[in-house]
N, C-alpha and C positions, 0 to 999 in steps of 0.2 A: 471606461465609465468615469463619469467628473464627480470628482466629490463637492458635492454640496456644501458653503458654506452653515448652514444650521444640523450637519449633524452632527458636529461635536457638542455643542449648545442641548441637541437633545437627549445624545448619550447622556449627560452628565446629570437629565432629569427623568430618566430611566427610577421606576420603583420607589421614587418618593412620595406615594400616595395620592396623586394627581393626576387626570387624564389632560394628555398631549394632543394639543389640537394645533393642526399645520391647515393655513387658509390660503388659496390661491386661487388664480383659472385654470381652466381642466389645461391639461396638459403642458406644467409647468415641470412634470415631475414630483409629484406628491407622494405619489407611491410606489415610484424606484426610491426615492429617498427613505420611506420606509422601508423599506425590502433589504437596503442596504445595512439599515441600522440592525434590523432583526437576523441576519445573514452572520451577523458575527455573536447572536447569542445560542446558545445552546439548549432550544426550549421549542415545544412545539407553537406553531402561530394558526391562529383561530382568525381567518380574513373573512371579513362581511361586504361586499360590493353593495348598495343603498341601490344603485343604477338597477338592478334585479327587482323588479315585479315581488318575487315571493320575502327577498329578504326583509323589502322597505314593511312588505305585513309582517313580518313576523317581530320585526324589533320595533311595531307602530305600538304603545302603552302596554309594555311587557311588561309584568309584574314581578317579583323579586323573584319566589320558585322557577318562576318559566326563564328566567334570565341565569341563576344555576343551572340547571338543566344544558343550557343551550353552553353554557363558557365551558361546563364541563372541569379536565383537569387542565386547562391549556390556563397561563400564566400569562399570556399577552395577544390579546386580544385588539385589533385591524378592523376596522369602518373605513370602509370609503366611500363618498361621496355622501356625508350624511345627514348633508343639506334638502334630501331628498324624501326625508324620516319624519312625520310630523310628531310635533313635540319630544324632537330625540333629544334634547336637552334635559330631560326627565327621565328618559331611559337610562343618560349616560349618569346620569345621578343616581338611581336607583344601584347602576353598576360599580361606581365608586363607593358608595357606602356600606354597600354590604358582601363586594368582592374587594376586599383592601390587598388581597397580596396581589390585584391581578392588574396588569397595565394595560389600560384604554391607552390605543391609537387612532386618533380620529381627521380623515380630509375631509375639506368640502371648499366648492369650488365657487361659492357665494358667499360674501359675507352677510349680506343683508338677509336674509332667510336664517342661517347657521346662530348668526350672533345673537340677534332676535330671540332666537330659541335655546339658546346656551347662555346666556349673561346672567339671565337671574337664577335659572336653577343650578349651574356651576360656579355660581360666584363662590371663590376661595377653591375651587375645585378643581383648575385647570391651569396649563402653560398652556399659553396661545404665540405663535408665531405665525410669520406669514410669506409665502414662501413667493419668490419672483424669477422669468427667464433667468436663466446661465447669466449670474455676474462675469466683469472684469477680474475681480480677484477669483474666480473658482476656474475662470478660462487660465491666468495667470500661474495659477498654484497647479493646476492642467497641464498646459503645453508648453509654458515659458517666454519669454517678454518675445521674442520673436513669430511665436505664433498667436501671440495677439495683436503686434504690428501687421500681418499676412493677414490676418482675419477680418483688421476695421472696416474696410470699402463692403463688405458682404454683410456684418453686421449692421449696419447703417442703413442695407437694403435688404436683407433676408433677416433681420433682429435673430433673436439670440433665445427661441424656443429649443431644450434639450434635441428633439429629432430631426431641429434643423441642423444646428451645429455638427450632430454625428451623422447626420444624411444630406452634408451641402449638394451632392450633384442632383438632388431630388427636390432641393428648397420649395421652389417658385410652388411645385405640384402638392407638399407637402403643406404650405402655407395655406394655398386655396383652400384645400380641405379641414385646417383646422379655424379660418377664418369664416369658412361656409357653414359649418355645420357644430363644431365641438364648443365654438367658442361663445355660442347665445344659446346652448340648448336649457342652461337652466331659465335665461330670460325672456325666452319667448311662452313657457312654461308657466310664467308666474303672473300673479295681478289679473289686469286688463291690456294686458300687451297681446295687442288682436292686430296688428297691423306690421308686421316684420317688413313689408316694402318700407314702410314711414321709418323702421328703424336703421334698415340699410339707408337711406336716403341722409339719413342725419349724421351714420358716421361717415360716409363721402363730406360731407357741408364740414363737419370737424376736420376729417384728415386733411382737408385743402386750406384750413387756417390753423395748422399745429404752427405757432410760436406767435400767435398775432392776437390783440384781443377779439374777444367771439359774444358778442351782443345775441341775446337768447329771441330776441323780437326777426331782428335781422334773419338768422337761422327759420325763424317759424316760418315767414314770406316765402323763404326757400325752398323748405320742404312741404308745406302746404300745412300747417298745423297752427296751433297758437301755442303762446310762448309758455305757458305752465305746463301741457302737454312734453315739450322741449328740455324742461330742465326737469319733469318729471322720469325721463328715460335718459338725460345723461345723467341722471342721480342711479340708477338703475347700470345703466353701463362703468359707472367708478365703482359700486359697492361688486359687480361680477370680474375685478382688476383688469377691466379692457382699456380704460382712460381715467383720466386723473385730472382733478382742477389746481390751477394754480389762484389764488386772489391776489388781488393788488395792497400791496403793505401801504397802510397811514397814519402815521402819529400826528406828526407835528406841522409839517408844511401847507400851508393854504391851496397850495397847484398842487398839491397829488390828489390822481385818481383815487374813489373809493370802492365802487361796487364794482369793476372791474374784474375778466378772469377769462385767463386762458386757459386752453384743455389739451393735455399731451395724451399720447398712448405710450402705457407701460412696455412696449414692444412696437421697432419701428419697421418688423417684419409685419405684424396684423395693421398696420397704419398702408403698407405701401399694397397688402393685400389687397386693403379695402379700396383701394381708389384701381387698384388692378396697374400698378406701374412698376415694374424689375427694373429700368433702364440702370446703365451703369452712373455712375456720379457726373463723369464728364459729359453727359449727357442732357443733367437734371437741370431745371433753373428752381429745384429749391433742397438743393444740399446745404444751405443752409440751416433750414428749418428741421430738417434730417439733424444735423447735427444737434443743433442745440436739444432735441425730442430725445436724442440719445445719450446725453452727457447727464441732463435733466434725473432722466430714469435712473441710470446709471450711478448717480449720486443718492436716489433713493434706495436704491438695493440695498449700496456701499452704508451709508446710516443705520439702517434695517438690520443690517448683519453684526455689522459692531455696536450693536446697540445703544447709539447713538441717538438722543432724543432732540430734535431741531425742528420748528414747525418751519414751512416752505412758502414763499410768497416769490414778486416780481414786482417792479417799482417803476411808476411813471407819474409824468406830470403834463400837466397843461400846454406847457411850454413844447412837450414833446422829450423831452429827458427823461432814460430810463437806464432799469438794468436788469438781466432777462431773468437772473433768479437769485434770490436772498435766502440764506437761514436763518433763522434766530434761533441761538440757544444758551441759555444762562443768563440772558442779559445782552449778549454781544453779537456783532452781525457776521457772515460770511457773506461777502458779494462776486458774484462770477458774471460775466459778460463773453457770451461766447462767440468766437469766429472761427471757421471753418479754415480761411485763407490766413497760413500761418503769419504771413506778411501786417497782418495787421492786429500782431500783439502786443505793439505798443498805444493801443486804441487805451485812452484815460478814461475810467468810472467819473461821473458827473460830482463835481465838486462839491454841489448842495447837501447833498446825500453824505459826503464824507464828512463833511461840518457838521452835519447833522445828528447822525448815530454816532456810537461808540463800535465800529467797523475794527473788527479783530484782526478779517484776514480780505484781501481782494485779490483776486484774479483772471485774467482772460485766456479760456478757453482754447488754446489751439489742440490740432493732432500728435501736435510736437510736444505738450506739458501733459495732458489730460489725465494721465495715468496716476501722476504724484498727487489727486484730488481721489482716487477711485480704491 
């Protein structure tokens, strides 16, 4: 079993009066991760699966008695999936104020539904964290800097879903099925998304431009829609952690892009699903784009975990000068420029850019450094 980076972070907010809320996509691991933490305390656990028909009624506007009754003597108390619970952000408030010894554990597998419904009636009520595939540092702290040299070329094409990592001779089959089926059942569930061909259609058009910019008009032509429809469901697919926008950074320069953005997926296993490609690397003409999709991510975990606050952009200009991804945090820039072919680590970040900002740290990306950023 991999230890997750956030359970010690959550250990240590065990019974401070607060419910613990961990947000991911299904099958990141949310609730081995809980099972794990409650594994070493000595108390019995009260689990509520939301996924269950009867439980999502029974905890839909529970009132205070009915919600004793149900927690009974149990001292830590398990939700899962409670995205699926209308107005449980009131339940779980009703449960924190007036069960104070008892710890809410709460997943959900959508932010935008969950948060929605948790922000105002938990405000000051909760630790939110947010849970992403198997890091580099939890594979690291795992199996040791060799098995994660062994493991990159399969992470890069089977990404780095828990059942993939511990079931690699099953990847490709196990992928399909979580990219089929597990991984839009809250989106296809929700709104007016009546059209799941249109949505498959849109992540294909995305996965074949991961690291390039992605024009929402262009994409509509594509799939046969218009372009608000377009950015109405990749806003829908960032907030269920399938993909992720990157914008294009602008302060000062007259030639830089502004409305700009490109769109990675948080896993380059559900990226390669969707387009239906395993091929080996030597194979591919875009391990490129592979790459950079996975270092990208991979540095977001790595923030996420160390609690690291940095907002995220990419930089380009007129001219055609760029750089594939920036942080900013504090005031100061970190610039990465990624290549795949180690050979071309002495590739230089664009001059302007340096003169420009107060650039803290830069560097390029190979397989041969990646690790001392992760």
């Amino acid at each position: 079993m991999i230890t997750r980076a956030l359970q010690k972070r959550i250990e240590e907010k065990l019974f401070k009066g607060k419910a613990i809320i961990v947000i991911g996509a299904r099958q990141v691991g949310k609730s081995t991760l809980f099972q794990q933490i409650t594994e070493g305390l000595d108390m019995p656990v009260l689990s509520l699966n939301c996924d269950e028909p009867e439980v999502r009624e029974m905890l839909t506007d529970m009132n205070t008695n009915a919600l004793k009754l149900l927690v009974g003597n149990h001292r830590l108390v398990m939700i899962d999936e409670a995205q699926r619970v209308p107005d449980i952000g009131m339940t779980l408030k009703r449960m924190t104020d007036n069960l104070p010894n008892v710890q809410l554990m709460v997943t959900g597998s959508s932010s935008f539904e969950l948060q929605n419904r948790l922000n105002e009636p938990l405000t000051g009520r909760k630790y939110e964290y947010h849970l992403y595939p198997i890091s580099t540092s939890e594979l690291l702290e795992h199996g040791g800097l060799l098995a994660i040299r062994q493991s990159l070329e399969s992470r890069l094409i089977y990404g780095s879903y828990p059942d993939i990592v511990n079931h690699a001779d099953e990847a490709k089959e196990l992928l399909m099925n979580i990219a089929g089926s597990y991984l839009y059942k809250d989106l296809l569930a929700l709104e007016d998304i009546r059209r799941p061909a249109l949505l498959e259609k849109l992540l294909v058009a995305l996965a074949l431009q991961v690291g390039s910019e992605v024009s929402y008009n262009e994409i509509a032509q594509t799939v046969g829609t218009d372009s608000k429809t377009v950015e109405k469901y990749i806003d829908l697919l960032e907030k269920c952690y399938i993909v992720f926008r990157l914008s294009a950074f602008n302060r000062n320069l007259r030639t830089e892009l502004k409305k700009s953005k490109k769109i990675y997926f948080y896993d380059n296993g559900i990226r390669n699903a969707v387009i239906q490609n395993f091929s080996p690397l030597a194979m591919r003409n875009d391990a490129g784009a592979l790459w950079e999709n996975f270092f990208i991510s991979e540095r977001i975990k790595a923030n996420e975990y160390a609690g690291r606050y940095a907002k995220s952009y990419f930089w380009r200009t007129t001219q055609q000068q760029e750089i594939d991804y920036i942080e900013e945090a504090d005031g100061q820039f970190t610039a990465f420029e990624m290549k795949w072919n180690p050979r071309k680590r002495a590739t230089a970040l664009p001059a302007s850019f340096l003169k420009t900002y107060s650039v803290a740290q830069s560097a390029v990306i190979t397989p041969e450094n990646y690790m001392e950023w992760l």
